[in-house]
N, C-alpha and C positions, 0 to 999 in steps of 0.2 A: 807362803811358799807356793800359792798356785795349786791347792790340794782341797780335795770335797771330800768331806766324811757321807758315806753311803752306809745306811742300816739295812740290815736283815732279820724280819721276823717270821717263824712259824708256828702254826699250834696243830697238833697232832689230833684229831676230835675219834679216831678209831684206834684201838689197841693194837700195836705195832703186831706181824704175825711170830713173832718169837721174841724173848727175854734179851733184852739188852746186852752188851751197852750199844750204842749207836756211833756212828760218825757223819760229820756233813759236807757238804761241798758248794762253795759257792764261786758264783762267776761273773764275769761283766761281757756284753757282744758277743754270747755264747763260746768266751773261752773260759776255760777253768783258770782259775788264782791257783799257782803252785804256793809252796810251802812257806817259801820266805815271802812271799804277795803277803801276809797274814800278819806280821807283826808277831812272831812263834806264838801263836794261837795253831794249837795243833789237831791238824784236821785228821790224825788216827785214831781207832778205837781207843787208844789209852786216854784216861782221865775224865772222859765225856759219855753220861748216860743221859738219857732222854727217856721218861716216860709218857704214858698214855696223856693226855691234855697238858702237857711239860709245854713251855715256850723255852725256843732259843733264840738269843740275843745275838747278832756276831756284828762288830761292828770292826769296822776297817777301811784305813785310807788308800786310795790310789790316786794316780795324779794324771791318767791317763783315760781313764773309760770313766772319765768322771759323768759324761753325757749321754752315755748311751743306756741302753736296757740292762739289768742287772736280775739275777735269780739266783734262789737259794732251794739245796735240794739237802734232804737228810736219809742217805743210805744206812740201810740196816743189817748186820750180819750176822750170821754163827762163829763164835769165836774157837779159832783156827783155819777156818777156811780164807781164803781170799776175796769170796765172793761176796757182794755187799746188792740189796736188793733195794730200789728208791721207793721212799714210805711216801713223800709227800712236801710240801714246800710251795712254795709264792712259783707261780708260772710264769716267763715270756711273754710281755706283750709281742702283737703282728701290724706295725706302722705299714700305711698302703696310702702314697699317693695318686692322685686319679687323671689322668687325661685332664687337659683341656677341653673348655667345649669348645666346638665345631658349628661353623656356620658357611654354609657353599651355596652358590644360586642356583646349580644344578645337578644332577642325577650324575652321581661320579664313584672313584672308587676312595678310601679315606682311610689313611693310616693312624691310628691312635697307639700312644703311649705312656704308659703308667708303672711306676716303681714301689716293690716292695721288700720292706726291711725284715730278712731271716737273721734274728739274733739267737736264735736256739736250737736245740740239739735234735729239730725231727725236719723231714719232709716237707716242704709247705704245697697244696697242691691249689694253683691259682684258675679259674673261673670267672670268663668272658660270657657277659648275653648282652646282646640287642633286643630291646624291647621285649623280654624275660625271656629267651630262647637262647642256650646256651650255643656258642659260635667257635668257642676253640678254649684249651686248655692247657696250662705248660706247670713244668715242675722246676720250686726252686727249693736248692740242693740246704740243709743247715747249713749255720755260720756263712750265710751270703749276709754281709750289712744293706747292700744297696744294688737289687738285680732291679734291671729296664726290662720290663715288656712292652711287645709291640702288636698290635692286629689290624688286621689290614682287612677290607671287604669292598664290593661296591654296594651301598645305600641310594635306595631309590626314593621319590619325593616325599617330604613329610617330617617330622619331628621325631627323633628316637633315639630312645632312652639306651645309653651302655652302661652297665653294671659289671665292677670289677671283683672279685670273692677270693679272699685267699684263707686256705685253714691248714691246720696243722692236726685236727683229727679234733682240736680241743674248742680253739674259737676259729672264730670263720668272720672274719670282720669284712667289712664291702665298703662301696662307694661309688655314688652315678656321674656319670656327665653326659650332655648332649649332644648328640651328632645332626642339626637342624639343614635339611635338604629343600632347595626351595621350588616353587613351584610356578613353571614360568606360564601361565597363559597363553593360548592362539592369539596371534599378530599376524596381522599383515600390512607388508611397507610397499606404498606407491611413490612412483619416480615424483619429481618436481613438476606440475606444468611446465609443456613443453609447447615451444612456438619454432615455427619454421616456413619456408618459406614453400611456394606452389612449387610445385614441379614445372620444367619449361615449357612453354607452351600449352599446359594443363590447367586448371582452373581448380588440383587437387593436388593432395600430397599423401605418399606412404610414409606411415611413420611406426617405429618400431621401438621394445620398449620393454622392462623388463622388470618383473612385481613376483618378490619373498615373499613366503611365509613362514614362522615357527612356531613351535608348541615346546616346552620343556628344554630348551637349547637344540633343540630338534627340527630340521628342516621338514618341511609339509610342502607334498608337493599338488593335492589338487586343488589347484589355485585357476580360478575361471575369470577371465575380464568382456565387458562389452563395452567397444569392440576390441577386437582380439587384438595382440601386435600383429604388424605387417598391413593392419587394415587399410583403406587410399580412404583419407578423410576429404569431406570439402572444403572449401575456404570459412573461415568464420571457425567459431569455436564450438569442440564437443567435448562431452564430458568423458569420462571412460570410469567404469566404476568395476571392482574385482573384490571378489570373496574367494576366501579361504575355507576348507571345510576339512578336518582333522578324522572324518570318521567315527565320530564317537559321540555324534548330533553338537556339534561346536562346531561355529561360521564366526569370521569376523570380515568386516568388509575394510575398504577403502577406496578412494576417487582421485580424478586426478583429472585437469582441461589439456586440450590439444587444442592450440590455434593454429590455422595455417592462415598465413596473411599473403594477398597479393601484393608481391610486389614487381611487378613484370611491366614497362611501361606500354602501349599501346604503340603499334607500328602505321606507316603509311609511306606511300611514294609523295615527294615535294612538287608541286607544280613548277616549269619550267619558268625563266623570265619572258617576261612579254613586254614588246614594243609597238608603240602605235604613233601614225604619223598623221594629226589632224590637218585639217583644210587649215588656210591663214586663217586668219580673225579668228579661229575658235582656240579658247585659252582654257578650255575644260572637256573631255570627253569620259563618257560612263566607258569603262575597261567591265568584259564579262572574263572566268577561269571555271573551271570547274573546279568543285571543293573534295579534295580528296576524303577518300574511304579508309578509316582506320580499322585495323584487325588488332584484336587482342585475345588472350588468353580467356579470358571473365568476359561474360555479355556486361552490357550497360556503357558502350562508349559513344562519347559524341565528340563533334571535330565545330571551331570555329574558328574564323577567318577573317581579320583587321586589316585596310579596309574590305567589308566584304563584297564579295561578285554584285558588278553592276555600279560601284560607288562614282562617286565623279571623281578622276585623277587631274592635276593640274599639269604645267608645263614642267620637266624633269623627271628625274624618278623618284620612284615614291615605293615604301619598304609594305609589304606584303606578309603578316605574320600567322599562318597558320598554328593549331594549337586543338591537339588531342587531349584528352581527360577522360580516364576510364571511373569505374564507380568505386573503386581504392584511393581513388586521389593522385594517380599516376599520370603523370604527363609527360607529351612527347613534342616538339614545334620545329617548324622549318620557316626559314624565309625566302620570300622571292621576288623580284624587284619587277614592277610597273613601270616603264619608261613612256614617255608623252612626249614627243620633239614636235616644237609648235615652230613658228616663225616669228612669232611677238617676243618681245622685251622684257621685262620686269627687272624690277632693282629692288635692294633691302632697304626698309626702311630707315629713316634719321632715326636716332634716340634723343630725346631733350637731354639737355645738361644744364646747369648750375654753374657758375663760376665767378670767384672776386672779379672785381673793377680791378683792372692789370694785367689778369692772367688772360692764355691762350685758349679759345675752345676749337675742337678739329673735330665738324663731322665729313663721315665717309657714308658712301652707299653701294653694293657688290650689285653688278646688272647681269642678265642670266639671257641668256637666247641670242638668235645669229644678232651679229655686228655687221658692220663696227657703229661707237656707240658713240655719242656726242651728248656732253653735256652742258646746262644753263643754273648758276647760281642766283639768288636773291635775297638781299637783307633787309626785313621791312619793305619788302616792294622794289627794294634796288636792286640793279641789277652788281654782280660782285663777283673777284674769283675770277678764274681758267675754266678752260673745259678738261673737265679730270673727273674722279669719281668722288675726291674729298677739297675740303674746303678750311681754310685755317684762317679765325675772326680774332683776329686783338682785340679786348675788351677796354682799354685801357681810355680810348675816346667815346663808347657806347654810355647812355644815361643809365641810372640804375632801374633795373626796371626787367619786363619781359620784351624779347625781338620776336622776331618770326627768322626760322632759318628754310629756305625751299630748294630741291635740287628737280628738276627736266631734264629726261635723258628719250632721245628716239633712235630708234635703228633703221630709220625708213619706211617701216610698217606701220610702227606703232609709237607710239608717245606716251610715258607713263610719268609721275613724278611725287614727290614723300616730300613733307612740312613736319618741322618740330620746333619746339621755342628753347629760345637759350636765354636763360635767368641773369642778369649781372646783377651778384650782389656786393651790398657795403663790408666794410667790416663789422664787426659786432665790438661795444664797449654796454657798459653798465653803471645805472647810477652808484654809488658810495654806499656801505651799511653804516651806521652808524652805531656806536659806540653806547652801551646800556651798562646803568647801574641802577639795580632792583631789589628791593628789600625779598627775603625769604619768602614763597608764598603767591608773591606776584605774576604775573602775566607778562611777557618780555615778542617782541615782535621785531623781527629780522626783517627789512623787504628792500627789493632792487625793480629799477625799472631798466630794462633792455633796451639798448640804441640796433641798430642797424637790420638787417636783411632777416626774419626770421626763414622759417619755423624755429622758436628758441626753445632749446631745453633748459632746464634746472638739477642742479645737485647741490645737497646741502652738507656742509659736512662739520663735526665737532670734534677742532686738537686733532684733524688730520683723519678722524673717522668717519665713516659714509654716516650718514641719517636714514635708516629706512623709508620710504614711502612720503619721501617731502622731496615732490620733483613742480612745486610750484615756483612761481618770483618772491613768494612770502613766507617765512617762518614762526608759527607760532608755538610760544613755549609756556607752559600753562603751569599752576602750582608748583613754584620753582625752589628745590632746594640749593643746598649749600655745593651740592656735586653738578651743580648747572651750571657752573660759571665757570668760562674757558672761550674759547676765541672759536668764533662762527665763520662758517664761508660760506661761499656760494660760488659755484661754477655756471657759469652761464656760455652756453655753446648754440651760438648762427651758425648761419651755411656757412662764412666764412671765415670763422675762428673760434676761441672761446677765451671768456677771462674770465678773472676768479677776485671775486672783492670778500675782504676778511673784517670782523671787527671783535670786538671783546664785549659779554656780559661779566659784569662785577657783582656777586653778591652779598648784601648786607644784612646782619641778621645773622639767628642760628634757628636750626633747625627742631630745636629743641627748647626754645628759651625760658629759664627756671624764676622761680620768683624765690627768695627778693634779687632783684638787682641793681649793681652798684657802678658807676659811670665817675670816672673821674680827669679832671682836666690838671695836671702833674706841672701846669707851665708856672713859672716864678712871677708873681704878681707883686709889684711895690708900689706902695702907697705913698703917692709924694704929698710935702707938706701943703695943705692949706688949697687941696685940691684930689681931681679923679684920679683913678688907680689906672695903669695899665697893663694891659688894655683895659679899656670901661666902654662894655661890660666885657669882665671874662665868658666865656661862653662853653657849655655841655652841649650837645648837640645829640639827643635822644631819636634812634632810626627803628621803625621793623621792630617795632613792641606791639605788640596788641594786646587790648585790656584796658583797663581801669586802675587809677590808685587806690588803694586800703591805707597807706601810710607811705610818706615820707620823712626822711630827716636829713642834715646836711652837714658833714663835717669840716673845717677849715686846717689844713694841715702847717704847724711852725709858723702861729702868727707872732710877729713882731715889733713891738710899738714903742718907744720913748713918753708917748702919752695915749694911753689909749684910748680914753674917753674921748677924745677927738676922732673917733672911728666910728660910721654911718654906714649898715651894710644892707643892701637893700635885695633879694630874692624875685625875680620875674620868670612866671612859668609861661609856656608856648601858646595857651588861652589867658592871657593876659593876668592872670592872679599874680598882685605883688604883693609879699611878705617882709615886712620891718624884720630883719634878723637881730640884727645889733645897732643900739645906739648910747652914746656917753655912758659906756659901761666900763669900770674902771680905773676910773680918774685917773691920778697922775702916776700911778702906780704902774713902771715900765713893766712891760707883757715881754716875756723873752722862751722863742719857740714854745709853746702852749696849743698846743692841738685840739680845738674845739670842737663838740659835739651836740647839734641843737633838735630834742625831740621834745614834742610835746609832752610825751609821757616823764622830762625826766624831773627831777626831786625840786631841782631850786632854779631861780634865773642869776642869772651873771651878774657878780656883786658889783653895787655902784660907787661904792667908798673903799674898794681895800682891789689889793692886786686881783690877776686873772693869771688863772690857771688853770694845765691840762683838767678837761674832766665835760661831763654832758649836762648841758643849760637849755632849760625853756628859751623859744625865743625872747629876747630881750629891750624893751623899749624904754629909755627913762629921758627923752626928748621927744614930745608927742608934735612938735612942728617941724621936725628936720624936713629941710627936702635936698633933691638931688638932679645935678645937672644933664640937661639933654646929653642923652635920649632915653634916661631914666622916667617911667610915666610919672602923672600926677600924682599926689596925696587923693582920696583917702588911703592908706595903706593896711593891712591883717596885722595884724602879731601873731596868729594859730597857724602853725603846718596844716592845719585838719582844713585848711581851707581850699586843700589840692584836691582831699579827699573826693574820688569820683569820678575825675577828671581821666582825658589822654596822658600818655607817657612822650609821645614822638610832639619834636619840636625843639626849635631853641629855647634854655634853660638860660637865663643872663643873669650875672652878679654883678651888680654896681658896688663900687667901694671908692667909698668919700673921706676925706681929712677933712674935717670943718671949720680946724683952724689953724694957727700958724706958730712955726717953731720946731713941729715937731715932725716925725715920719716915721715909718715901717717899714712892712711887707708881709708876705704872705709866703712864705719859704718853699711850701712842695702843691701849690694848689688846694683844690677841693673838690669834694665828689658831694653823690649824691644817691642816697639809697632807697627805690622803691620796692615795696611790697604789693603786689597786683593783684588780680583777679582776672580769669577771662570768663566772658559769658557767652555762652553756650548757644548756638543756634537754632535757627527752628523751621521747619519745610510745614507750612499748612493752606488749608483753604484748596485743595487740589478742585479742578473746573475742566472738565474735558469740552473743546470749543469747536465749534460747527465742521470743520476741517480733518477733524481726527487729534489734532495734538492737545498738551494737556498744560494746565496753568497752574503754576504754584506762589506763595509767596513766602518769600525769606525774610526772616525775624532775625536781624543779630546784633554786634555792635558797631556801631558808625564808625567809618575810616579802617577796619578789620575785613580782614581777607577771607572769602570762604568757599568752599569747594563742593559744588551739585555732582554727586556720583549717580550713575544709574546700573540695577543688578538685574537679573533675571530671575536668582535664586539666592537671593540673599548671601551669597558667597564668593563668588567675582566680580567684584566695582571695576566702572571702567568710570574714568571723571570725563563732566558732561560740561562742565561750566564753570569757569574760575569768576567771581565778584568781589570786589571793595565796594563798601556799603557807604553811600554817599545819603543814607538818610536811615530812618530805624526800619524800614520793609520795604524789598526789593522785588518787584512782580519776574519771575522767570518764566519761558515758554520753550517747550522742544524745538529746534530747530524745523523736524520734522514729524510726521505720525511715525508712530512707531506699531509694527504687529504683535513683535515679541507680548507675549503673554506668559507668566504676571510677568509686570515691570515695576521695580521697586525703586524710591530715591532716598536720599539719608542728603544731609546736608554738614561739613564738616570745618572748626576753624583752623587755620592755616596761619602759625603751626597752633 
């Protein structure tokens, strides 16, 4: 039902002041419970006595003050009177919320407030202090559930304590909070440096400027700076420093620059132009001016003058550039022209040229001074041309080669004349590149030779892309992987054209090559009766392995025979080792698609009386005089694979295949491979010999016909490769091209791949 049972106990501990009976009264938020509040539990004298140390019990629901304060009082009377005097009973608690505390930065005024709860029948008189000094007081009235108080004051800097007190005569309960005022420090605030400019004509500036100070959110006004505002600073920079003093022995300072910068250019009057009229023949005379007086704002200027007073002027006019500069770095310039009117001639010079065998060359020459002017061509001594000022040579009947071109011009006075060569060149062509295929690893060299007219350039380019720093006729490409192979050019550009020759690197090989490896020739092989198979021999053709054998073995894939012991099969490796694989193994016993497998490690040889079947056979001989027709070698021949062992991989691999007699035939249905298992051996940089010249000498240990690559480091951490070699015997003497400084210089030597 939403209802709280609330209990009430009292014990009487002092003998009531007169003889019973008693009545009680109880209540919830300082109202009294009337009659039916009680459940007819009745709250008159009748039926209810209470004596000296008696407990009463009164228990009773309400469904409304179930939360608030509750007391219990037991009135005592004379019976017939109305009057009932209160003996005693459970008291009224006094709930008293407290302010917030308070936190301000400065010395202010600050309103606090705090609520207290009168559930009872007296007076409450409430009690404000600041840091224990009581400040104000108010009165709250019985039965208030929930009065706000409020106090207000101004708090000056510092931490302090409000204490709030409310009683009612009986308790006086309290509670703090803080009111924390803070405490601002002397400061003093300077402007930003300040820059500005001189005053006109001044070499100073007034600058004006304005510097705070506080104390407690509190302006401070004696505040002193040097130098003062308003001061006239000079050029360059000063400091200005300002303290604050509050009176009360507390200063704090601050600073601050003042630049004034010149920027005022320096002034002068421009010299006039001057003209001078020499005697004939003279084609140069020294011109004097005076050099003007610059004024500026700031000492320290000077003035110069290009050409200066006195220089020698030629015939025409000639520009005159004066040019002030004060000690800011301001500058001021005027010009003013020197004119020289001679009576001599001059002309401008020819320019050489360049030009194909066909084309037109046309020089000109500009003549300057009195006229009129006549002129004389010559080519190679010949005489050629009008008299004009330019000249047009068809090249197209000149030899290849340099001419001479000359022009003479006189005005009557004088006779002057200008010589330049005119280049006829050919066209430009280039030899061919040609066409490379290179196993992985190798060294590949592009080159062209230049026909015609140089100076010739080079550009190299790969699939259409520039090559860095390869502007020779040659290209070389060193340690070459599988991403080198792609078509090469070459631009080659004469005076008079350029062409471009292209060719293709092919790479062979991998970049990574694993062992074992297995090579197979897939081509359909038949064995005709009573003779060579075709082709004879089939052939593997092993490229760009390096290394040694550890083993081989040799599969024959869907062989096919009507008789097979008529089958002679003979193994030739690319250092001439020949291996007897099979002979009269079989007999008559047709062999039909049987895929054979021939290692020395395996269990049995190829039976010679019963059929042949898929599966792996020792090499096999049961005819120790077969032989085989050119260009099959002689007898003696192996029966052991192990006879490879140690040997190169690269080379022709050739299979002979013989029918020894007649009647019968095969084939060899999907070819046959070959599987090696390698080794590479490791190289080796020793013997190092520094030789009278500075460079240094090493010798390379590796394997014969294997590719290997001389890096050199500084720091054991960036190789650059120094030297690519194929070992054409077991140790290879290497030498630096050049001496080297770098210090340390380290080599490592590496195989490839």
């Amino acid at each position: 039902s939403g209802r709280a049972l609330l209990g009430f106990s009292s014990v009487f501990t002092a003998p009531p002041p007169a003889a019973g009976p008693y009545a009680y009264m109880a209540g919830v938020a300082g109202v009294t419970l009337v009659k039916q509040d009680f459940n007819n539990i009745d709250p008159t004298p009748d039926g209810l006595a209470i004596g000296v140390n008696d407990t009463l019990d009164v228990s009773y629901w309400h469904q409304y003050f179930s939360s608030y304060p509750s007391f219990l009082k037991v009135l005592g009377y004379v019976s017939g009177t109305a009057n009932a005097a209160a003996l005693g009973g459970s008291h009224i608690s006094i709930p008293i919320t407290c302010p917030n505390p308070v936190a301000v930065p400065c010395p202010t005024t600050i309103s606090l407030t705090g609520q207290v709860f009168n559930a009872g029948c007296q007076l409450l008189t409430v009690t404000w202090k600041v840091d224990g000094v009581p400040v104000q007081t108010n009165l709250v009235p019985a039965n208030t559930p929930n009065a706000s108080l409020t106090m207000t004051r101004y708090y000056v800097s510092g931490n302090h304590t409000v204490t709030l007190t409310a009683s009612d005569g009986v308790l006086s309960p309290s509670c703090n909070t803080a009111a924390n005022v803070g405490a601002i420090p002397l400061a003093v605030s300077c402007p930003a440096s300040i820059v500005t400019n001189t005053t006109p004509g001044q070499c100073t500036a007034v600058v004006t400027y304005n510097v705070t100070a506080s104390k407690d959110c509190v302006a401070v006004t004696n505040v002193v700076c040097n130098p003062l505002s308003g001061y006239t600073f000079p050029k360059g920079v000063t400091t200005v420093t300002c303290t604050a003093d509050d009176g009360a022995g507390h200063t704090a300072n601050c600073s601050f620059n003042v630049t004034v910068i010149d920027a005022q250019a320096p002034a002068f009057v421009c010299p006039a132009n001057i003209v001078t009229n020499p005697p004939p023949g003279i084609f140069q005379v020294p011109v004097n001016f005076a050099i003007p007086t610059p004024t500026d704002n700031c000492p320290g200027v000077s003035m110069v003058c290009t050409p200066a007073s006195g220089s020698m002027f030629s015939d025409g006019a000639t520009l005159v550039t004066c040019k002030a500069t004060d000690a800011a770095g301001n500058t001021n310039l005027c010009i003013f022209v020197v004119t020289v009117n001679t009576t001599n001639a001059t002309i401008s010079p020819l320019i050489a040229q360049t030009k194909c065998q066909g084309e037109t060359a046309v020089f000109s020459t500009v003549p300057s001074g009195p006229g009129p002017f006549t002129f004389a061509w010559r080519l190679d001594s010949n005489p050629v041309g009008t008299n004009g000022p330019a000249l047009a040579i068809a090249t197209g009947s000149l030899s290849i080669g340099n001419h001479s071109v000359q022009v003479s011009m006189t005005n009557g006075n004088s006779v002057v004349s200008s010589t330049a060569t005119l280049t006829v060149g050919s066209l430009t062509s280039a030899t061919p590149l040609t066409n490379l295929t290179r196993c992985v690893c190798e060294s590949a060299v592009f080159a062209t030779t230049p026909i015609g007219t140089g100076p010739f350039s080079f550009l190299w380019l790969k699939d259409g892309q520039v090559l860095p720093n390869q502007s020779s006729n040659s290209l070389t490409l060193q340690s070459l992987k599988t991403a080198s192979a792609g078509t090469y050019s070459v631009v080659v550009a004469g005076t008079c054209n350029r062409v471009t020759n292209s060719a293709t690197l092919t790479l062979e090989g991998s970049d990574n090559p694993t062992s074992p490896l297995v090579l197979t020739n897939e081509a359909y092989l038949p064995i005709n009766d009573f003779g060579p198979a075709t082709p004879y021999p089939s052939v593997i053709n092993v490229k760009c392995i390096s290394g040694t054998i550890r083993k081989l073995t040799v599969t024959l894939y869907s062989l096919t025979h009507t008789f097979p012991g008529d089958i002679d099969l003979l193994l030739v490796g690319p250092n001439g080792q020949a291996l007897k694989l099979m002979s009269d193994a079989g007999n008559y016993f047709e062999a039909e698609d049987a895929t054979l497998t021939f290692d020395d490690d395996a269990a049995d040889f190829l039976p010679q009386v019963t059929g042949i079947v898929t599966g792996t056979f020792k090499p096999t001989d049961y005819e120790e005089f077969d032989s085989f027709d050119n260009p099959a070698p002689s007898p003696p021949y192996t029966n052991r694979l192990s006879a490879f062992i140690g040997s190169g991989l690269n080379g022709n691999w050739s299979l002979y295949v013989m029918d020894d007699e007649t009647l019968d035939a095969g084939s060899i249905g999907h070819g046959w491979s070959l599987r090696f298992d390698w080794d590479i051996t490791h190289p080796q940089l020793r013997s190092p010999l520094k030789l009278g010249d500075g460079r240094y000498q090493f010798t390379l240990s590796g394997e014969v016909g294997r590719t290997h690559v001389i890096q050199r480091s500084t720091n054991l951490q960036n190789w650059i490769s120094v030297s690519t070699n194929t070992l054409t015997g077991t140790n290879l003497i290497y030498v630096e091209p050049s001496a080297t400084n770098a210090s340390p210089g380290y080599y490592r030597a590496l195989c490839c791949p």
